[in-house]
C-alpha positions as CSV (number, residue, x, y, z in Angstrom):
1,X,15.7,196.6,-24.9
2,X,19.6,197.0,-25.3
3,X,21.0,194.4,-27.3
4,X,24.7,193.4,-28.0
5,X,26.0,191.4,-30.6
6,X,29.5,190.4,-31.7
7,X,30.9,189.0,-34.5
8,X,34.3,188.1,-36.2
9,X,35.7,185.7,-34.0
10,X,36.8,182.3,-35.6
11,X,40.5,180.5,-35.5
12,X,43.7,181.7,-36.4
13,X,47.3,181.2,-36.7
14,X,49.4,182.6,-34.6
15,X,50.9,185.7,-35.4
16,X,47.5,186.1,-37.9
17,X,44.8,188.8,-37.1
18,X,41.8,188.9,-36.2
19,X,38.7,192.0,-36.4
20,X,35.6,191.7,-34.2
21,X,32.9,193.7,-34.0
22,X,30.0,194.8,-31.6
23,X,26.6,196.2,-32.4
24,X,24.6,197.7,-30.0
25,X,20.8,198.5,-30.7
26,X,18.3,199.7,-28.6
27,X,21.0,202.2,-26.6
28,X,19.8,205.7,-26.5
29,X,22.4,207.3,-24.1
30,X,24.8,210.3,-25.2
31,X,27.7,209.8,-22.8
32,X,28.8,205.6,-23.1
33,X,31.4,203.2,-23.2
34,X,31.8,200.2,-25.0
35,X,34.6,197.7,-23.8
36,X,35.5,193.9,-25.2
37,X,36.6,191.2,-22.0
38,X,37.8,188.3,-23.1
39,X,37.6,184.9,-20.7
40,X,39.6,182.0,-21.2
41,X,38.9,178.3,-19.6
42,X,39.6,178.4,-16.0
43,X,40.6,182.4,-16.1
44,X,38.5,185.4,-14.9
45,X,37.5,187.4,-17.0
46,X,39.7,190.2,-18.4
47,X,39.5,193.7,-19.6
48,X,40.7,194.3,-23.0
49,X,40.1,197.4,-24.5
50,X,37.8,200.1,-23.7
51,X,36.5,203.0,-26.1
52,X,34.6,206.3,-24.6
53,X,32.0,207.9,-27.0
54,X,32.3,211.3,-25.5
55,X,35.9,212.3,-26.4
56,X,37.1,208.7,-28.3
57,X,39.7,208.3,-25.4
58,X,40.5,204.5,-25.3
59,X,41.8,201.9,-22.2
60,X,44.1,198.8,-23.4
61,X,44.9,196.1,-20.9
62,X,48.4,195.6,-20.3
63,X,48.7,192.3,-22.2
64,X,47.5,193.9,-25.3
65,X,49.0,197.1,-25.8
66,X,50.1,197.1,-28.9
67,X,48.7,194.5,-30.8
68,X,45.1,195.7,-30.8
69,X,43.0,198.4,-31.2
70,X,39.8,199.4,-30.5
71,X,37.7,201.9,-33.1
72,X,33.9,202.8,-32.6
73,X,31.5,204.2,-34.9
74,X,28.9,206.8,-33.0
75,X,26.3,207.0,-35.1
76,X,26.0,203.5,-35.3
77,X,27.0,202.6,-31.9
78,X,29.2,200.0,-32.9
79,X,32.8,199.1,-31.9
80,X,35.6,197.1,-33.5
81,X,38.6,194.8,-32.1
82,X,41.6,195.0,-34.6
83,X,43.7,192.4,-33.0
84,X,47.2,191.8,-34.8
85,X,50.1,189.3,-33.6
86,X,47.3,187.3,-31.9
87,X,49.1,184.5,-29.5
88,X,48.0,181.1,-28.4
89,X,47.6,183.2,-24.8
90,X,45.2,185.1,-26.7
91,X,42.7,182.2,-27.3
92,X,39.0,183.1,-25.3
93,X,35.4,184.1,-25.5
94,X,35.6,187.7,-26.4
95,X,32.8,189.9,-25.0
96,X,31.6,193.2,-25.8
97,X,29.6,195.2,-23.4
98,X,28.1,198.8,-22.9
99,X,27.9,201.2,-19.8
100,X,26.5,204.0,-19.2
101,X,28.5,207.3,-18.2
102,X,28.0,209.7,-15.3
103,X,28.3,213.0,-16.2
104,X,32.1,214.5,-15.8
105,X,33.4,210.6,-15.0
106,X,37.6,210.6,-15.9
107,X,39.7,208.4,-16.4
108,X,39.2,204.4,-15.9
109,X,39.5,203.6,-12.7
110,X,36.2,202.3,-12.4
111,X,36.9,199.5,-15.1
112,X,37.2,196.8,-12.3
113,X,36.2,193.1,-12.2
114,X,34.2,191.6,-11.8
115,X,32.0,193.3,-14.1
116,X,34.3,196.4,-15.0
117,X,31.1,199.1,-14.4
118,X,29.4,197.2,-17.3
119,X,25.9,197.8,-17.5
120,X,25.2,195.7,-20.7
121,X,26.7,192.6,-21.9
122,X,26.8,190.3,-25.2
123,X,27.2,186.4,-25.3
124,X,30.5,186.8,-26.9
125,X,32.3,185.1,-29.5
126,X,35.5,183.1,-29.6
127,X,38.5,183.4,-30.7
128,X,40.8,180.5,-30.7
129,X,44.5,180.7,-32.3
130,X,46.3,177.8,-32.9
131,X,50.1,178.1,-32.0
């Protein structure tokens, strides 16, 4: 069974930072991503960062270029969140999800809502930064 857990969220000033990070256990595929969404109250949900284990290439959504950046560890199948010059707009549950590659995929086009080719997915953990 593939399990997700974050950690590392809490409140912050603005401007402060913030580092989460995701375990993943029970994942025994070679060719993977691991992504953190984030959904605020009354938002859908939004792709933040995105890390591919093949060649380490990495996806940023627009809003946080930047200001974070995402790191993984292979052998442990973890991933971190380094967020920096966090902002009140910031403020969400973050969540940190897994999917599984086809061989030869490129690029990231097919990081889309709803569920951004996701095929696992943590509970999350908030982050809340006080302005």
């Amino acid at each position: 069974e593939v399990r997700i857990v974050e950690s590392g969220g809490g409140l912050v000033q603005a401007g402060g930072s913030l580092r989460l990070s995701c375990v993943v256990s029970g994942f025994t595929f070679d060719d993977y991503a691991i992504g953190w969404f984030r959904q605020a109250p009354g938002k859908e949900r939004e792709g933040v960062s995105c890390i591919k284990s093949r060649d380490g290439s990495t996806y940023y959504g627009d809003s946080v270029k930047g200001r974070f950046t995402i790191s993984s560890d292979s052998a442990k199948i973890t991933a971190y969140l380094e967020m920096n010059s966090l902002q009140a707009e910031d403020t969400a549950v973050y969540s940190c999800a897994a999917a599984v590659l086809p061989h030869g995929l490129t690029g990231w086009d097919w990081l889309r809502p709803p569920k951004y080719g996701m095929d696992f997915w943590g509970k999350g953990t908030l982050v809340t930064v006080s302005s």
